[in-house]
C-alpha positions as CSV (number, residue, x, y, z in Angstrom):
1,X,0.0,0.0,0.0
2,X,2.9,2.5,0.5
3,X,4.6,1.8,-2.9
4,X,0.7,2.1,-4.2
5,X,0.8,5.5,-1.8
6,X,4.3,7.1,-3.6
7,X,3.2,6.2,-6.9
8,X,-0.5,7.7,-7.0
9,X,1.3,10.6,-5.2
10,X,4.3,10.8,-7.8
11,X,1.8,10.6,-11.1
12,X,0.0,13.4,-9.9
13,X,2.6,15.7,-9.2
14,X,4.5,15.3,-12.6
15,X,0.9,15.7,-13.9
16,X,1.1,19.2,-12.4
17,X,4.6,20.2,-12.8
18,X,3.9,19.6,-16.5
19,X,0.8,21.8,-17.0
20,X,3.3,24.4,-14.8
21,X,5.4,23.9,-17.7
22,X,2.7,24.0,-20.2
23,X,1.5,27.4,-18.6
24,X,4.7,28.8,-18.1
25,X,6.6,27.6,-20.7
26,X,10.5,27.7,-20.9
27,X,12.3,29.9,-23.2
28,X,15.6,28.8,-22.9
29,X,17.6,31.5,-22.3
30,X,15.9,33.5,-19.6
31,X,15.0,33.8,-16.3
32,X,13.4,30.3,-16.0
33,X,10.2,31.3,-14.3
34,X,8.2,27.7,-14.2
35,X,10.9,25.7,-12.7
36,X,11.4,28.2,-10.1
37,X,7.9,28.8,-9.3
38,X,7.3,25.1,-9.1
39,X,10.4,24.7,-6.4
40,X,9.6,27.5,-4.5
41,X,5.9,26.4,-4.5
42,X,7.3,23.0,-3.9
43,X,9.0,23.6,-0.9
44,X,5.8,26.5,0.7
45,X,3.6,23.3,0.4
46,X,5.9,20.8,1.6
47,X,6.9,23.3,4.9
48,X,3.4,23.1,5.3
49,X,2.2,19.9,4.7
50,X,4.8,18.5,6.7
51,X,4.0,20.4,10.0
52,X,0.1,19.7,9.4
53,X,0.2,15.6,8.7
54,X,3.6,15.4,11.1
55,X,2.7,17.8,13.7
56,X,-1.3,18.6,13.4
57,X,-3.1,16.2,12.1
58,X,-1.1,13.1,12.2
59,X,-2.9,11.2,9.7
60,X,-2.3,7.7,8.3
61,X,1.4,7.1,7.0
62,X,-0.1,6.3,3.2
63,X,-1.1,10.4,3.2
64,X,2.2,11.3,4.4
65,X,3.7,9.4,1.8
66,X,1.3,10.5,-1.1
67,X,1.8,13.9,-0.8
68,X,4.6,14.7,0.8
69,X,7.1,12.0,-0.8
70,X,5.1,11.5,-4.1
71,X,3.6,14.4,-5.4
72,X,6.2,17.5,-4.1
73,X,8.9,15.1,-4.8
74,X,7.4,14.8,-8.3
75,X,6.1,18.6,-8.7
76,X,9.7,20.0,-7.4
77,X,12.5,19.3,-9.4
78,X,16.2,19.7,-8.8
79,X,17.3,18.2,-11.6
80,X,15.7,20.3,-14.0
81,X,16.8,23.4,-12.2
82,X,20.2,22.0,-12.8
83,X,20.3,21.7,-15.7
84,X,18.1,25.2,-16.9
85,X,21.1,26.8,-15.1
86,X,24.2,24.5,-17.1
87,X,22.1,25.9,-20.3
88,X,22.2,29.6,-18.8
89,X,25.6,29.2,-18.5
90,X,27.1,27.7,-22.0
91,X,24.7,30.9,-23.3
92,X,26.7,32.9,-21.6
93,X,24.3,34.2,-18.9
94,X,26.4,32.8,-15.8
95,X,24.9,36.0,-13.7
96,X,21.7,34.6,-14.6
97,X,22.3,30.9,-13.9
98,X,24.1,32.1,-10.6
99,X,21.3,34.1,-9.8
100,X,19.2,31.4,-10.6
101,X,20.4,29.0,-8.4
102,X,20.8,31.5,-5.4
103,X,17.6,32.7,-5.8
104,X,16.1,29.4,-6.1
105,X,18.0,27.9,-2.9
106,X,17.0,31.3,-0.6
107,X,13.1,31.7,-2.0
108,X,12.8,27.2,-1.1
109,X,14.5,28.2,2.5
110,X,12.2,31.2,3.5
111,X,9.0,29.2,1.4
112,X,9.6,26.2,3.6
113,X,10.2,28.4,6.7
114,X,7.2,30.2,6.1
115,X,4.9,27.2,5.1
116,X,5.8,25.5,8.6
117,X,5.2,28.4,10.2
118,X,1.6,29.0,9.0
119,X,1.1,25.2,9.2
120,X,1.8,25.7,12.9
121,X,-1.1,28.3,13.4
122,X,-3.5,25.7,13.2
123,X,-4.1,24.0,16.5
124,X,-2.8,20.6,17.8
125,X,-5.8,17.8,17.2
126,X,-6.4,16.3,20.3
127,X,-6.8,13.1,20.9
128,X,-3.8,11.3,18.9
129,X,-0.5,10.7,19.3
């Protein structure tokens, strides 16, 4: 049921991290906004998620892994921020891809941080442990 779990989880969230890319498409050589949107996104509703079925809610396991293990580790993607940045750079636009990856690695940080934090406004359930 858990590999059942990850898998329902991980369809869905490439599902939506290619209509990000089908809304957003990618130019090639700018700023690439749908990759970063999506890992910034990504790591807001992970944050928050986390704190709400780790801390909150405490749900069954299968949830836990569904959303946070298949479909933000499906919707976020490293690797494609990787290499949208090795492009930037052999066009020449090494500030960019710099940029690019700082900006990516801070906005994740303070979207995580902040998504945890709202996550912890709601109030413990009582009742489990």
């Amino acid at each position: 049921m858990r590999v059942v779990a990850v898998f329902v989880g991980g369809t869905l969230g490439t599902l939506a991290r290619w209509g990000v890319g089908h809304v957003v498409p990618v130019s090639g050589v700018g700023f690439p906004v749908g990759t970063f949107g999506a890992n910034v996104s990504g790591a807001f509703a992970l944050g928050l998620v986390g704190v709400l079925l780790l801390e909150r809610l405490r749900p069954a396991r299968h949830v836990r892994l569904l959303l946070g293990v298949g479909f933000l580790g499906a919707y976020t993607t490293f690797s494609t921020m990787a290499v949208e940045g090795v492009r930037l750079v052999e066009a020449g636009s090494w500030r960019m891809a710099a940029g690019y990856w700082i900006a990516t690695l801070v906005a994740g940080q303070m979207a995580g941080v902040y998504g945890m934090w709202l996550g912890r406004l709601r109030p413990r359930r009582r009742g489990r442990a």
